[in-house]
C-alpha atoms as one frame of an Amber mdcrd trajectory, in Angstrom:
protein
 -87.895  87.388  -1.362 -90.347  84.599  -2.916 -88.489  81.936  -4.056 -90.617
  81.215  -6.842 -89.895  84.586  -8.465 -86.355  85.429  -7.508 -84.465  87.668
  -9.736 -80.736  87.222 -11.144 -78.558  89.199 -13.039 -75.167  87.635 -14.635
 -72.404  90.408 -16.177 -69.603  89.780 -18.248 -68.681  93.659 -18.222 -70.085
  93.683 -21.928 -73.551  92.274 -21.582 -75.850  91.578 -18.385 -78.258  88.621
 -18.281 -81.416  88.852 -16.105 -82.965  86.049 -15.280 -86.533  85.854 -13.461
 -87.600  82.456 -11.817 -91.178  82.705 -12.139 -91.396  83.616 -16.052 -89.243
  80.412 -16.739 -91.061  77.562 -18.440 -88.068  75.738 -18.884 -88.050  75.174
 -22.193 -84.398  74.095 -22.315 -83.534  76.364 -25.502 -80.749  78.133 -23.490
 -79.039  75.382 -22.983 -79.177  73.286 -26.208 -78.052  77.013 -27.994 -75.102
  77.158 -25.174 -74.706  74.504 -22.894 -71.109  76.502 -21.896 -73.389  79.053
 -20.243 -76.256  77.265 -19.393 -75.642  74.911 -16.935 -78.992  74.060 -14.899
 -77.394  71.600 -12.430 -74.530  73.680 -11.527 -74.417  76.691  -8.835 -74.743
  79.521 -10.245 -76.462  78.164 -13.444 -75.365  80.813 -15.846 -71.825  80.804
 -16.401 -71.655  83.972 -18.284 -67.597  84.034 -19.077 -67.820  80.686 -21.084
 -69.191  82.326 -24.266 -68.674  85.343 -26.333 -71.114  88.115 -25.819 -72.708
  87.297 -29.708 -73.539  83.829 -28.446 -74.725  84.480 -25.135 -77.377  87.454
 -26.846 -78.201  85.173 -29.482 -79.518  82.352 -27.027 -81.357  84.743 -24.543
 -83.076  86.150 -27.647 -84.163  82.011 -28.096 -86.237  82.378 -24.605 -89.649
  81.537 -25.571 -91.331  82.677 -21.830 -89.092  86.087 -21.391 -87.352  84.610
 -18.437 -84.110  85.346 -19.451 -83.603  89.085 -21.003 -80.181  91.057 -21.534
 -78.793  94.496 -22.237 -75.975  95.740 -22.576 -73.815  97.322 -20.379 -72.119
 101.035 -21.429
């Protein structure tokens, strides 16, 4: 896989996060919206249990670039 435009996904059973590397401007809206679940420097980045579901939608829907995208899970 290219490491410039890997591919993540993050669940919380409600909601699943995708995340795609090489869309990412880094922009740093994720994490000033929720720096609970946005945590750049940490492994893995997206801590997706630290937020409601809401909170976590309402900052992916912040991404200007599209990197980060979500749907929900039935």
């Amino acid at each position: 896989m290219d490491s410039k435009n890997l591919k993540k996904e993050y669940t919380n059973g409600e909601v699943t996060v995708v995340w795609q590397s090489g869309k990412c401007i880094h922009s740093g809206n994720c994490v000033r919206n929720n720096p609970d679940v946005f945590q750049p420097k940490e492994q893995p980045w997206i801590k997706i249990n630290a937020s409601s579901t809401e909170k976590i939608i309402e900052s992916v829907q912040k991404c200007p670039s599209g990197a980060l995208t979500f749907f929900k899970n039935e």
